[in-house]
DONU-717750 format. One record per residue: residue in one letter; z, x, y of N, C-alpha, C in turn. Coordinates in steps of 0.02 Angstrom, whole numbers, padded with zeros to 5 digits, always signed. Atoms other than C-alpha are relative to their C-alpha. Layout:
N
AZXYZXYZXY ...
# end
This chain:
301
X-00056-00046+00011-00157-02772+00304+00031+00018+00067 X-00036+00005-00051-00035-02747+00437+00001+00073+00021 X+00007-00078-00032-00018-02566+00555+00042+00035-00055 X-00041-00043+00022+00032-02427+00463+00042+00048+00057 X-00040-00029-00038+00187-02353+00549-00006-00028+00065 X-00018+00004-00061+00273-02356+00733+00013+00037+00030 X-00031-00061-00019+00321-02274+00853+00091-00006-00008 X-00083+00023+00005+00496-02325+00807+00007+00053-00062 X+00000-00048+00071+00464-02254+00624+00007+00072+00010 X+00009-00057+00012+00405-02104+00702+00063+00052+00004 X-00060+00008-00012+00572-02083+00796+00052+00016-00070 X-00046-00019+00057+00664-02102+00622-00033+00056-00029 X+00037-00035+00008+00552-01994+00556+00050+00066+00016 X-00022-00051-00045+00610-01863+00675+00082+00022-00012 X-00093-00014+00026+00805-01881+00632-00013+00006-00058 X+00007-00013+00076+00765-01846+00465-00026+00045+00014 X+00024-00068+00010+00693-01675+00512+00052+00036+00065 X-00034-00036-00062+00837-01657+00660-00038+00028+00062 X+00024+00005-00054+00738-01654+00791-00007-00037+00053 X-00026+00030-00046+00755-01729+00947-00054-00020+00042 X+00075+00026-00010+00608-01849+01017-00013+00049+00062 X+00012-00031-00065+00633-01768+01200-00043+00074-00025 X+00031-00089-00003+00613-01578+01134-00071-00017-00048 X+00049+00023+00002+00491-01645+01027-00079-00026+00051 X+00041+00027-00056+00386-01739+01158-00006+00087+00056 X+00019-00036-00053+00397-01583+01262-00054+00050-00037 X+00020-00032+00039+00330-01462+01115-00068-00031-00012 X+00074+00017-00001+00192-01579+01104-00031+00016+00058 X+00028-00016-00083+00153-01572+01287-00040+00062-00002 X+00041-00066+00017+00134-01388+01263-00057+00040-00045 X+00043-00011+00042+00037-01393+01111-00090-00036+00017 X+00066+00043-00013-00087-01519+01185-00015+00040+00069 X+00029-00049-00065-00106-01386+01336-00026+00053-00034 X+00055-00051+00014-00158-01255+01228-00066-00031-00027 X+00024+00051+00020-00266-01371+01139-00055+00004+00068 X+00037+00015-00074-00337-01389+01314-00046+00064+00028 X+00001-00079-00018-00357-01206+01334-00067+00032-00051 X+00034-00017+00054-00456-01190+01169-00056-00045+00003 X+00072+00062-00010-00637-01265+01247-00028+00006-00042 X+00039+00020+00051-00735-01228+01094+00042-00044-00035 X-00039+00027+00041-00606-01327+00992-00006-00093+00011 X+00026+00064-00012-00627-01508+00974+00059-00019+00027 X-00064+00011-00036-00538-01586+01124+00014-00076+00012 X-00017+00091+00006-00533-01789+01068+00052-00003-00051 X-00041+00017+00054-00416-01776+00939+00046-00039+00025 X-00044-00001-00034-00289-01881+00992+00080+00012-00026 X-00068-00018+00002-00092-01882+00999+00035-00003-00058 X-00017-00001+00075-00066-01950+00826-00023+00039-00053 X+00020-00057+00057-00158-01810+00741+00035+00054+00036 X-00030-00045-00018-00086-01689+00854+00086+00016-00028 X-00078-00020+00032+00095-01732+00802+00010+00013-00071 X+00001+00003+00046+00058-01729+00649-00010+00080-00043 X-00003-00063+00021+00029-01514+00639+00035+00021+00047 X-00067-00028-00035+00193-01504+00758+00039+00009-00051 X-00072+00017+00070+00303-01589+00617-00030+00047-00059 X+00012-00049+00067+00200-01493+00476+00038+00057+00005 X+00005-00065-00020+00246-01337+00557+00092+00008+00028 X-00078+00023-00012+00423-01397+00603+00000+00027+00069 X+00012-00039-00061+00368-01331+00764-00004+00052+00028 X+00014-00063-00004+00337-01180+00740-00081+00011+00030 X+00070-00007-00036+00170-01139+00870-00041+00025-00048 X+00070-00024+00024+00080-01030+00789-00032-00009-00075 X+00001+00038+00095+00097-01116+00591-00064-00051+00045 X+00041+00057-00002+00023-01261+00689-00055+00012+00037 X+00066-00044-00074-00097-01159+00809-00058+00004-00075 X+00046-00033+00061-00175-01073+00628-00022-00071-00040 X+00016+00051+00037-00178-01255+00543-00056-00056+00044 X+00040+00060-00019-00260-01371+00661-00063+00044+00016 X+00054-00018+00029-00378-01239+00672-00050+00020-00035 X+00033-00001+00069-00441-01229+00515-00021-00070-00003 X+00008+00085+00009-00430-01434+00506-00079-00004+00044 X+00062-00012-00050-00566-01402+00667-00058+00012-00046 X+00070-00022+00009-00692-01297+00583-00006-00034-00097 X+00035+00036+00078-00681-01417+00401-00040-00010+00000 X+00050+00025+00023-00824-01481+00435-00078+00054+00013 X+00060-00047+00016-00913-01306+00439+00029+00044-00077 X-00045-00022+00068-00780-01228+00297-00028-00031-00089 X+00011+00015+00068-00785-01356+00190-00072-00074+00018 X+00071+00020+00005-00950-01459+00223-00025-00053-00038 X+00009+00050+00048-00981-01550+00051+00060-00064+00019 X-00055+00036+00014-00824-01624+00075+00010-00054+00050 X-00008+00032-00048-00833-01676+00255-00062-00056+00041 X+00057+00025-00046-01003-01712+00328-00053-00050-00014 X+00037+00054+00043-01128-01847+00300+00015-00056-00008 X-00069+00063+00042-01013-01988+00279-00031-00057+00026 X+00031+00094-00006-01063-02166+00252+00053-00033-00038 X-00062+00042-00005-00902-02265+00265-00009-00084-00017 X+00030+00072+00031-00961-02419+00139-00004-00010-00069 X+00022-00003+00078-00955-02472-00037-00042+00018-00034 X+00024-00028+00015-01097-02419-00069-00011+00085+00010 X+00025-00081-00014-01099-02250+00013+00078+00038-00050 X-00043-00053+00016-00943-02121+00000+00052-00069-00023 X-00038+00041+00028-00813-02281-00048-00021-00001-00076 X+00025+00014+00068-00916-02315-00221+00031+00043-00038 X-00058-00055+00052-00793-02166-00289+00046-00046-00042 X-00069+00044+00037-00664-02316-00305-00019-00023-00037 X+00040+00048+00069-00770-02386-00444+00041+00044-00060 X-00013-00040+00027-00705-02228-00527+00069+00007-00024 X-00063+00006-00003-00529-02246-00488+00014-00044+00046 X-00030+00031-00023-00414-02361-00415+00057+00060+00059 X-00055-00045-00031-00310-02277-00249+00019-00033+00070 X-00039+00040-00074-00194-02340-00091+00041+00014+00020 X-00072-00010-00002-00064-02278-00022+00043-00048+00027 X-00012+00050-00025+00055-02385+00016+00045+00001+00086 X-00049+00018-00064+00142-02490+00188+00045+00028+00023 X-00081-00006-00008+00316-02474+00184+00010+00082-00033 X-00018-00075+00033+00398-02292+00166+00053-00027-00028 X-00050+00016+00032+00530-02267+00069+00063+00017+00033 X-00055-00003-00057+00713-02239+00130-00004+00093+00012 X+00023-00074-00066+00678-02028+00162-00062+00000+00024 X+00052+00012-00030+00529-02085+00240-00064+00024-00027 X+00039-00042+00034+00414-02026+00110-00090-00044-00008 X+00046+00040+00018+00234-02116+00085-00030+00017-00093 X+00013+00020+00066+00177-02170-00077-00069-00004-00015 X+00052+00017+00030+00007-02147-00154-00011+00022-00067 X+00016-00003+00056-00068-02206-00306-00078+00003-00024 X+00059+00009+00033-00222-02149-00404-00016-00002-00071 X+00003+00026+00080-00273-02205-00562-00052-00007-00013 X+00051+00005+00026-00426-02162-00653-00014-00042-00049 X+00005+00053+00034-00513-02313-00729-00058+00006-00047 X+00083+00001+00008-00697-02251-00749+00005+00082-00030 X+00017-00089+00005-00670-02055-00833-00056+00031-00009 X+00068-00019+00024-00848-02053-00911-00045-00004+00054 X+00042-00025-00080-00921-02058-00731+00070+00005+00053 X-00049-00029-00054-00784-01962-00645-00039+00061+00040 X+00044-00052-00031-00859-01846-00513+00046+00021+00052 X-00043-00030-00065-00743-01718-00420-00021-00008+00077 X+00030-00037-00082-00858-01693-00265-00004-00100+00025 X-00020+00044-00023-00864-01866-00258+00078-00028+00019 X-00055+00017+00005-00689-01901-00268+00037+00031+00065 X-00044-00061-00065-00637-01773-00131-00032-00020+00058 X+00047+00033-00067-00793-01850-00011+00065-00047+00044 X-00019+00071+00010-00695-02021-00037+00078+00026+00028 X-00082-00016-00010-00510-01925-00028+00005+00014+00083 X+00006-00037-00079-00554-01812+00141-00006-00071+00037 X+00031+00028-00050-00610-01960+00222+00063-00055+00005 X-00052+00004-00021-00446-02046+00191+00058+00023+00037 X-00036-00046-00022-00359-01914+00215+00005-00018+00102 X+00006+00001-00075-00418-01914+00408+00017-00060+00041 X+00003+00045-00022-00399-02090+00427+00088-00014+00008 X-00069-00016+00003-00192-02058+00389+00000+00023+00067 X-00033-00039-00050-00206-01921+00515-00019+00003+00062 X+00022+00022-00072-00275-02001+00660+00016-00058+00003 X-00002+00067-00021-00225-02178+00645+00064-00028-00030 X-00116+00031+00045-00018-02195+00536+00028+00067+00051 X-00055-00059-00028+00124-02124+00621+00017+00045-00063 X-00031-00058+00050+00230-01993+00556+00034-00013-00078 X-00070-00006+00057+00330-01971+00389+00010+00056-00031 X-00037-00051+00012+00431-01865+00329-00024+00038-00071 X+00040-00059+00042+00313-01801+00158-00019-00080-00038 X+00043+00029+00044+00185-01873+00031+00026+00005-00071 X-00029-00023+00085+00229-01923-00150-00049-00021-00032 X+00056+00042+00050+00057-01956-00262+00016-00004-00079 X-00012+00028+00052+00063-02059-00418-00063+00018-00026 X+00079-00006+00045-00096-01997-00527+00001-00008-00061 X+00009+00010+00062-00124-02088-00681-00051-00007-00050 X+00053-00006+00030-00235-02030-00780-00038-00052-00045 X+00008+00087+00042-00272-02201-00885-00030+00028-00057 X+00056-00023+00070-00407-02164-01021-00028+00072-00015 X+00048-00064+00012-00442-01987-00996+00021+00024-00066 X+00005-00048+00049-00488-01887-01139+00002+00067-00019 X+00017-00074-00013-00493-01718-01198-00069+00008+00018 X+00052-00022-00009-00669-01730-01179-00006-00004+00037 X+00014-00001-00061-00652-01775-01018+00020+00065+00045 X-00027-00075-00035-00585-01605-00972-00054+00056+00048 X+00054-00032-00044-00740-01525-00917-00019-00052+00064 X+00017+00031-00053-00776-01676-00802+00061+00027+00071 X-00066+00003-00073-00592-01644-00691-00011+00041+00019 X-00018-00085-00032-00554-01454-00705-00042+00030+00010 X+00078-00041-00011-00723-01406-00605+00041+00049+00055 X-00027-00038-00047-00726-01277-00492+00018-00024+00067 X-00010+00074-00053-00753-01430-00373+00080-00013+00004 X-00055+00043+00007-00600-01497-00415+00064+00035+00030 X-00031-00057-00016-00492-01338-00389-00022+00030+00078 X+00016-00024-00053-00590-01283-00231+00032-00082+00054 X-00004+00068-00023-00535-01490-00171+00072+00002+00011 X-00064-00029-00013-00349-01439-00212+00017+00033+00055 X-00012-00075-00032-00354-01284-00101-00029-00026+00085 X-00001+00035-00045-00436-01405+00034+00057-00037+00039 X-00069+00075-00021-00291-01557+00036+00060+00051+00016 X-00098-00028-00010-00153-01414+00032-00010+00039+00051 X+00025-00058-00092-00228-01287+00169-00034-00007+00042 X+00031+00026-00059-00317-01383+00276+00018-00053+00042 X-00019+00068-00004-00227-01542+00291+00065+00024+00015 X-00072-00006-00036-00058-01552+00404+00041-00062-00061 X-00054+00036+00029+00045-01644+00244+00030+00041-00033 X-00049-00013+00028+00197-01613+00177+00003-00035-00083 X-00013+00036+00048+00193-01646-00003+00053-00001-00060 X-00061+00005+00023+00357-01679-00095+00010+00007-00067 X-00017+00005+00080+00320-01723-00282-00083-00040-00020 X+00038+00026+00061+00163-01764-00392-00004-00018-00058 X+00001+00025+00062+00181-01877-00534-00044-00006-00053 X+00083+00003+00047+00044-01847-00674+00043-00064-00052 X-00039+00050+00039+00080-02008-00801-00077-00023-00045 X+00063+00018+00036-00025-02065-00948-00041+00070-00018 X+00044-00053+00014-00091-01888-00980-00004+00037-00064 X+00013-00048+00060-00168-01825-01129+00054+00062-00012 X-00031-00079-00001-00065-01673-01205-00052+00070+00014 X+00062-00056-00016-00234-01568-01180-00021-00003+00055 X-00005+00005-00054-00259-01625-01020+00057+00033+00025 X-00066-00037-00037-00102-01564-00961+00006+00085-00015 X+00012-00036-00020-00158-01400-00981-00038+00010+00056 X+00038-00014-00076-00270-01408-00838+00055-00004+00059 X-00070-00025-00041-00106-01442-00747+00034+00044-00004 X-00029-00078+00024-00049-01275-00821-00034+00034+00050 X+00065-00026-00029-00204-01210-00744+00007+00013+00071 X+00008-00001-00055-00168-01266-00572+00080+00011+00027 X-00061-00034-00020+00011-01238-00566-00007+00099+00010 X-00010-00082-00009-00018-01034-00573-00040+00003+00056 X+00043-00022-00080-00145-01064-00419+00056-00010+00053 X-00056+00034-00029+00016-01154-00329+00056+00053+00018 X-00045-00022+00002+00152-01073-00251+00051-00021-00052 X-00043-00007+00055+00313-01066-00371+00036-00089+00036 X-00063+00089-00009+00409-01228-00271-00061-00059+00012 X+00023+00038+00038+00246-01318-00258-00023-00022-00072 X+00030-00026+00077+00199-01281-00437+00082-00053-00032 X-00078+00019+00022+00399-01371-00468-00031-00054+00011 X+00016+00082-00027+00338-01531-00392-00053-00038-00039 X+00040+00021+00055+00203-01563-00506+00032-00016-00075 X-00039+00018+00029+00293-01661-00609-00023-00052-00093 X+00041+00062+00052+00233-01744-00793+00015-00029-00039 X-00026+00021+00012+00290-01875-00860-00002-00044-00068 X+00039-00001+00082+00246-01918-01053+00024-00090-00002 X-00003+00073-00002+00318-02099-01030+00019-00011+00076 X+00012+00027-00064+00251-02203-00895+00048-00062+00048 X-00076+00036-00037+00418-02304-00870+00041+00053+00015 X-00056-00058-00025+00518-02149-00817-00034+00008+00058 X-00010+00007-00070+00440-02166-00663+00036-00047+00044 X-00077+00049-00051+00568-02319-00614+00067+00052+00007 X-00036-00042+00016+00685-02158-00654-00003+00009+00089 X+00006-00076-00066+00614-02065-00474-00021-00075+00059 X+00004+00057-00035+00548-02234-00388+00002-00052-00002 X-00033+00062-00003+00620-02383-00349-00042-00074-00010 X+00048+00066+00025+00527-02560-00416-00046-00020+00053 X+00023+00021-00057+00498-02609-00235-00055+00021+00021 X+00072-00042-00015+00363-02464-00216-00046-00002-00044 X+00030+00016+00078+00301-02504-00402-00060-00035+00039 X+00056+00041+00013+00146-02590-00407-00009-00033-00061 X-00022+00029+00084+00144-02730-00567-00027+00042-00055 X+00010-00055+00073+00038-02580-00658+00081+00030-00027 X-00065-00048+00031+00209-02498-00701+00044-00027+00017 X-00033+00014-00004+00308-02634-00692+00034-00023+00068 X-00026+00006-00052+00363-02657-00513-00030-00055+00054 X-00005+00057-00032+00365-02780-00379-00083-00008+00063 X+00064+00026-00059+00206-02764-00287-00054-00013-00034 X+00060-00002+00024+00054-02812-00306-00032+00032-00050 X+00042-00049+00039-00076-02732-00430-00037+00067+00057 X+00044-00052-00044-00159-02584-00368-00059-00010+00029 X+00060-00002-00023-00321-02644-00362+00000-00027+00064 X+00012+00050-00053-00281-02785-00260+00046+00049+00085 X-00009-00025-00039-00192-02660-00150-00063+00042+00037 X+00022-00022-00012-00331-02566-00146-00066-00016+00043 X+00051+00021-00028-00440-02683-00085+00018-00018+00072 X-00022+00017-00062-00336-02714+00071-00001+00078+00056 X-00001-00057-00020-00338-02530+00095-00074+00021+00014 X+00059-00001-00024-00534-02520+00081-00030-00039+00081 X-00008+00052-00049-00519-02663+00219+00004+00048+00073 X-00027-00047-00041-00431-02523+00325-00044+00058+00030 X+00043-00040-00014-00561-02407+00303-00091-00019+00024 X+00065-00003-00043-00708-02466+00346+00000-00061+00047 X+00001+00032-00067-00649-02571+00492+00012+00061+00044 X+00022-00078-00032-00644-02377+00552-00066+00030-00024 X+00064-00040+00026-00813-02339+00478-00035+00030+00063 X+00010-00048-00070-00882-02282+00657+00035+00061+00017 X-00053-00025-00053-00730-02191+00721+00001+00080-00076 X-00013-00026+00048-00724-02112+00525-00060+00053-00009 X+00083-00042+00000-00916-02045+00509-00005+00022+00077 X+00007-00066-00056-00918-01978+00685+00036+00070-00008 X-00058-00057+00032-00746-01871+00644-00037+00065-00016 X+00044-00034+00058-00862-01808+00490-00060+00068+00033 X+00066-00056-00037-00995-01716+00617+00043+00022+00062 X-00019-00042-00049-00873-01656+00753+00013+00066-00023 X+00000-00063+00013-00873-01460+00758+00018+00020+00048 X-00012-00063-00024-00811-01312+00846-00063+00019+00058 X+00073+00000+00006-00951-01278+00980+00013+00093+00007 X+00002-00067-00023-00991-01095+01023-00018+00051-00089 X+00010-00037+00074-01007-00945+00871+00052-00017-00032 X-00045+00023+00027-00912-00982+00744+00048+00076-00042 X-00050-00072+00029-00754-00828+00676-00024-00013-00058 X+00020-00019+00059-00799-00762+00524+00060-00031-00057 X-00028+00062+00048-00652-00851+00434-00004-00049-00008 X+00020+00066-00023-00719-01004+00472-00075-00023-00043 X+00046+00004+00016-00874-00985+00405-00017-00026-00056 X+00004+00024+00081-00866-01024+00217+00050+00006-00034 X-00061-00007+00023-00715-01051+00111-00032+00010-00052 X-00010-00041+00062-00802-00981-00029+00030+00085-00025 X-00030-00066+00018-00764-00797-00009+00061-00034-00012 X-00072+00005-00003-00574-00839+00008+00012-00068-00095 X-00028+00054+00076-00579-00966-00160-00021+00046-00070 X+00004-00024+00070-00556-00909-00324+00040+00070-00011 X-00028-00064-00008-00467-00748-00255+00054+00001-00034 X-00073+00006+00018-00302-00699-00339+00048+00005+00063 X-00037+00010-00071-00164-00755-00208-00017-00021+00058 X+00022+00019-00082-00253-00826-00089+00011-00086+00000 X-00019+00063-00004-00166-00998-00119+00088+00029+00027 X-00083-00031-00006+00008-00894-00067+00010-00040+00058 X-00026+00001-00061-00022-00917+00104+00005-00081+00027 X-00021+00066-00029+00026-01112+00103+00078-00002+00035 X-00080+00012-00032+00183-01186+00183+00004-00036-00032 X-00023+00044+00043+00274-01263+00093+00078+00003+00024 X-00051+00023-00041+00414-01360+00185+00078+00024-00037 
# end
């Protein structure tokens, strides 16, 4: 599979949020000096994760000051999710047995990236696994693809059942949400649910009232699975739904390819920490989950 992103992309990227590479480039400068300043704080990250909670933050310091340090102490926060990691089909990968997921190459023309997941396996669906397997993508985006301008995920539920309802909507599953959206420097634009039970789609009821009001809009569901050529174009399709690329799986296997030719670089990540005592917000994201409103304080671009 070929590099994800350039620095050319990132560039476009950047005119699509009006910003200007110079003031940019300087804003990083400064951000990677406090960065510098902050010795307990992990100081290898490099430049492509760094720009990556400038643009979240539209450059606003201290949005991106409060975010990358939280991203820091994930792997004392959130723990299950992060640490431990064995970057191999058999280890934390074996999720994809479960589901099919990849995001794809090519952005689209507002520079948006494209991922698709599609549950294949519901009767051994396992949140905590699924979020192991997600986080650890997740990081591999935000240290190793340039920029784009926001995330659009395709989640198709395939065979789920009502009975499968207790397997998704765990507290796992919901505490995994509250991870990807407040810990993670992405911008996410629109979520396509497709193929979903009508009883299932209450659990998307469920998680829309945790959601701010304009992410809670973006969660989008779509009762026939050709009305997504409606919102995206064939080219980004995959032949599941009609469109010009590949199948998913076979995408997905080029994307597994991706990841564990980082399996080193990926499972070290997993055990870097914060050194020194650790702030008491830092400590456990369970007080703060389950609270009323305490999903307010996202950004949402």
């Amino acid at each position: 599979m070929a590099e994800f992103g350039t620095e050319e992309d990132d560039g476009k990227i950047l005119k699509n949020f009006n910003i200007e590479e110079e003031k940019f480039d300087h804003y990083l400068e400064l951000f990677s000096q406090w960065i510098s300043s902050q010795k307990h704080l992990q100081q290898d990250f490099n430049e492509t994760c760094r720009k990556k909670f400038l643009l979240w933050a539209k450059l606003d310091f201290e949005k991106a000051k409060i975010k990358f340090q939280k991203y820091c102490y994930n792997s004392i926060a959130f723990e299950e999710f992060v640490r431990y990691r064995i970057v191999t089909v058999e280890g934390d990968l074996k999720a994809l047995k479960q589901f099919h997921h990849a995001p794809l190459l090519k952005l689209t023309q507002p520079g948006y990236r494209l991922w698709y997941l599609k549950i294949v396996d519901p009767n051994n669906f396992d949140p905590l696994a699924m979020e192991r397997y997600i986080t650890l993508a997740c990081d591999y985006v935000i240290h190793k693809i340039g920029l784009v301008a926001g995330e659009v995920g395709i989640f198709d539920m395939g065979d789920t059942r009502p009975q499968h309802y207790a397997k998704m909507f765990t507290t796992t599953f919901l505490k995994a949400i509250k991870y990807n959206m407040m810990n993670l420097p992405f911008m996410v634009k629109n979520l396509y649910v497709i193929n979903c039970h009508p009883f299932l789609e209450k659990g998307f009821g469920v998680l829309k009232t945790i959601l701010p009001q304009k992410q809670a809009d973006r969660i989008v569901i779509l009762y026939n699975p050709d009305d997504l050529k409606k919102y995206i174009p064939s080219e980004f399709l995959p032949e599941d739904y009609g469109g010009k690329l590949s199948c998913l799986e076979d995408l997905q296997a080029d994307w597994i390819k991706c990841l564990v030719d980082e399996r080193e670089f990926l499972e070290k990540l997993g055990e870097t920490r914060p050194t020194g005592s650790i702030p008491a917000e830092f400590q456990s994201a369970e007080d703060e989950f389950g609270v009323e409103g305490s999903f307010r304080k996202l950004n949402i671009d």
